[in-house]
N, CA, C and O of each residue as an XYZ file, in Angstrom:
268
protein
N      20.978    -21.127    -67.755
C      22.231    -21.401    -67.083
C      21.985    -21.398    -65.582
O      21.263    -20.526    -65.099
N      22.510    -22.262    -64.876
C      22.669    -22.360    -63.769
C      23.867    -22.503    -62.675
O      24.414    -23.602    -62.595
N      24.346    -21.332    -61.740
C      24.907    -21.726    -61.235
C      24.982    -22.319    -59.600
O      24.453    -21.729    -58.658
N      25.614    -23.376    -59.504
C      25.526    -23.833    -57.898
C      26.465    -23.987    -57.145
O      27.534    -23.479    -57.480
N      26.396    -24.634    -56.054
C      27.399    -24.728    -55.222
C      26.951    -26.063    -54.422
O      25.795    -26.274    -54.057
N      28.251    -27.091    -54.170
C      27.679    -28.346    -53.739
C      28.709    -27.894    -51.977
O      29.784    -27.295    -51.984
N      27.986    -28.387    -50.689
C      28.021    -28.002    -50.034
C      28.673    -29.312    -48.475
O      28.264    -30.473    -48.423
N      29.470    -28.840    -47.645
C      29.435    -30.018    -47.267
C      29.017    -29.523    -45.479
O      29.846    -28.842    -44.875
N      27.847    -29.892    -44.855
C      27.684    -28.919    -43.751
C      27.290    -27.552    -43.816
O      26.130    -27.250    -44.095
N      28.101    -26.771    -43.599
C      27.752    -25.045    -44.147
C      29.218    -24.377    -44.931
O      29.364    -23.207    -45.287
N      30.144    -25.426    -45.053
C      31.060    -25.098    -45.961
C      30.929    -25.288    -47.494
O      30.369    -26.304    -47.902
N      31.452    -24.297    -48.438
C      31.072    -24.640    -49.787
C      32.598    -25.111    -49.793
O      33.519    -24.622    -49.138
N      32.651    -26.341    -50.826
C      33.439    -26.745    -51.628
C      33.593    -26.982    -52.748
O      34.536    -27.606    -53.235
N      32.377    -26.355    -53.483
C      32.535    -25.929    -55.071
C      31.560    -24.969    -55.764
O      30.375    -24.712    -55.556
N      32.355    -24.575    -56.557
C      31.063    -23.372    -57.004
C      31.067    -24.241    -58.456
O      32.182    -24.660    -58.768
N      30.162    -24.506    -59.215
C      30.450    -24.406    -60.954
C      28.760    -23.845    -61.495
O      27.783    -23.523    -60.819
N      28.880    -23.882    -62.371
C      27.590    -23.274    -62.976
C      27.868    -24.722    -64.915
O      28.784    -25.396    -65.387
N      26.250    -24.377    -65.302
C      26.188    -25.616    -66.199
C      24.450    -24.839    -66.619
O      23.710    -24.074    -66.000
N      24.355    -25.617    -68.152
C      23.510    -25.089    -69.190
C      22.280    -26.226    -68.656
O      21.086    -25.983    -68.834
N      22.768    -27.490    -67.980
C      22.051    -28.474    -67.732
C      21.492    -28.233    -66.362
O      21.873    -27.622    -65.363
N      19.950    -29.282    -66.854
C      19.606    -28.955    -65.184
C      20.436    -29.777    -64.180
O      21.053    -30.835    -64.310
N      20.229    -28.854    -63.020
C      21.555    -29.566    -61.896
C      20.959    -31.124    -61.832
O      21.917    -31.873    -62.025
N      19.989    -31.732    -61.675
C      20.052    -32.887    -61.613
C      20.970    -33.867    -62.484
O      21.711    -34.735    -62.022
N      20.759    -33.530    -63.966
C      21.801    -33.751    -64.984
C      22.895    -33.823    -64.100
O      23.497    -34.844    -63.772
N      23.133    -32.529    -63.696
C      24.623    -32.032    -63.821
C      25.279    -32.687    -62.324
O      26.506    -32.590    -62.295
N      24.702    -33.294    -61.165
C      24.775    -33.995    -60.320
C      24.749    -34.868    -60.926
O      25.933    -35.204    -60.976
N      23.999    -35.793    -61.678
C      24.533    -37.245    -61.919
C      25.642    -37.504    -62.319
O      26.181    -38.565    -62.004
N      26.581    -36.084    -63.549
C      26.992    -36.197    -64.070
C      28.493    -36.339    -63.049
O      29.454    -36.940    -63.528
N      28.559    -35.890    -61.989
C      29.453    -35.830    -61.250
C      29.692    -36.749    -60.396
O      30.751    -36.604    -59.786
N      29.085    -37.632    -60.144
C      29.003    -38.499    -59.573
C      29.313    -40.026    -60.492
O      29.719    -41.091    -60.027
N      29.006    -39.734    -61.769
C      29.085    -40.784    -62.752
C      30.973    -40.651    -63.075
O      31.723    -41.620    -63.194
N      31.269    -39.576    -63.134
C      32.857    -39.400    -62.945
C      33.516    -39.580    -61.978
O      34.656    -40.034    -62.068
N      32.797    -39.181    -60.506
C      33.567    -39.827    -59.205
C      33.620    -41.711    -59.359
O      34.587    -42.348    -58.942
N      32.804    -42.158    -59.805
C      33.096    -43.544    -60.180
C      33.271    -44.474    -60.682
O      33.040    -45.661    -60.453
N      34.237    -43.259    -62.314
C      35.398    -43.347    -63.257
C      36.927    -43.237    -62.467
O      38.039    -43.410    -62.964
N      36.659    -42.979    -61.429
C      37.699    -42.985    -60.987
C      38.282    -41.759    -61.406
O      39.510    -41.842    -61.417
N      37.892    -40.776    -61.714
C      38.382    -39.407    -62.453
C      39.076    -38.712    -61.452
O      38.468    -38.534    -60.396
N      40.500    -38.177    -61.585
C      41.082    -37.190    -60.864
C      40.506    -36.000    -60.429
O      41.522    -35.376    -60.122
N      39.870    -35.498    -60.268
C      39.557    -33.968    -60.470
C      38.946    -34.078    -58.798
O      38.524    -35.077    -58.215
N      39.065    -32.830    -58.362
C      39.122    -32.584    -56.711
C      37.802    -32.760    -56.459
O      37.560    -33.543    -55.540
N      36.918    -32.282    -56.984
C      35.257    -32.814    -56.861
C      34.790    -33.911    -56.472
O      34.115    -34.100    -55.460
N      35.304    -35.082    -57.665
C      35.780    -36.472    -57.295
C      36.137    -36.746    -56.504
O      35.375    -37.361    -55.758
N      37.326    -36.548    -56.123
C      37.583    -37.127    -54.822
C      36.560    -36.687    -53.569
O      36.484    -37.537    -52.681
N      35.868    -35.633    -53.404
C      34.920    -35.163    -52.570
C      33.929    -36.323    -52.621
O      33.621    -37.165    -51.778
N      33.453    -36.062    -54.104
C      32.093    -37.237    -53.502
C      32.519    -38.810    -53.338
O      31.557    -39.564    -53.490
N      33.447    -39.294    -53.130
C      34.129    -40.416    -53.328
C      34.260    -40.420    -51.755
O      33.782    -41.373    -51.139
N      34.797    -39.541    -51.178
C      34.958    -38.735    -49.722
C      33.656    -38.820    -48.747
O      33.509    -39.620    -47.823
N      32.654    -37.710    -49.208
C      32.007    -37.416    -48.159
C      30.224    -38.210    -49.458
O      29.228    -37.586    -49.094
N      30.037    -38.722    -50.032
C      29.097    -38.884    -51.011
C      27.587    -38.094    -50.481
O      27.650    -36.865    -50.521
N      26.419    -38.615    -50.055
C      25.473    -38.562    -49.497
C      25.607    -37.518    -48.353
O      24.513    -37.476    -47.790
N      26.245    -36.890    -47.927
C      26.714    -35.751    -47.021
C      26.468    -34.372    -47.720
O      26.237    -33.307    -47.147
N      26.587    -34.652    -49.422
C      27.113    -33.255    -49.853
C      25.732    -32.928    -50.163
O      24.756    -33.675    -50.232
N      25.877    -31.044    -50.425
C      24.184    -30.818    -50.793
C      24.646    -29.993    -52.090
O      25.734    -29.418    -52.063
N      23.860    -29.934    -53.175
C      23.464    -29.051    -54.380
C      22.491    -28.025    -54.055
O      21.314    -28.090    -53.700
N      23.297    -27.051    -54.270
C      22.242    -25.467    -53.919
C      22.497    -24.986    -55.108
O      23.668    -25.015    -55.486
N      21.346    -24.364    -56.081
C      21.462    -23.770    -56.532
C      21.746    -21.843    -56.398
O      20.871    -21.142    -55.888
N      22.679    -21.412    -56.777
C      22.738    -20.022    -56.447
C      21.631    -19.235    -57.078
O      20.627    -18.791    -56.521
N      21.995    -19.136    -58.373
C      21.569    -18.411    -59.330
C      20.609    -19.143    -61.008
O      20.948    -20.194    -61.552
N      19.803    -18.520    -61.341
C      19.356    -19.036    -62.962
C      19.368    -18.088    -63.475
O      19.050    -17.018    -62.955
N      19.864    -18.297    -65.006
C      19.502    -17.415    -66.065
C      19.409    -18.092    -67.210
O      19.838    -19.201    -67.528
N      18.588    -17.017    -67.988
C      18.317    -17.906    -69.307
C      19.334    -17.644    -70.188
O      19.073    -17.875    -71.369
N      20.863    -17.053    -69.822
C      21.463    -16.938    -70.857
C      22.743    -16.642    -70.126
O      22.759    -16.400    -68.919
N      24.131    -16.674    -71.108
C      25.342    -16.365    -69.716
C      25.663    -15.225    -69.645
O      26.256    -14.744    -68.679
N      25.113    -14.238    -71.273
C      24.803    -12.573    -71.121
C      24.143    -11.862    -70.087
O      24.542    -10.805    -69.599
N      22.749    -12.705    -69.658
C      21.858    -12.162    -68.674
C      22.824    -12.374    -67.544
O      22.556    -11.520    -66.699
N      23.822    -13.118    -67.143
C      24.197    -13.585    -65.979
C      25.481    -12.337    -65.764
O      26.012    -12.101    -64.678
N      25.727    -11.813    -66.737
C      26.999    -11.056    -66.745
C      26.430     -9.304    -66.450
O      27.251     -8.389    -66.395
């Protein structure tokens, strides 16, 4: 499990965490920003695209270990 935070400058504007690697999990967000998908994320990378950064916070191999 991984959790991250996509970043815009030195402000965070999202935290989520995902079982996938963030690359996955970046495409995957980006493949919905241009579904046209509501969700506030979306509109971010739709917003600021190539600006934003993926940091990973944290890994674990499990969401027990993470707790």
């Amino acid at each position: 499990m991984v959790v991250y935070c996509i970043k815009l400058k030195d402000t965070i504007v999202y935290v989520g965490q995902t079982v996938q690697k963030l690359k996955y999990r970046k495409s995957s967000h980006y493949a919905n920003a241009r579904k046209n998908l509501h969700y506030p994320i979306c509109r971010a990378i739709k917003k600021y695209g190539n600006l934003l950064e993926f940091e990973v916070l944290i890994t674990c191999r499990s969401q027990e270990e993470f707790i």
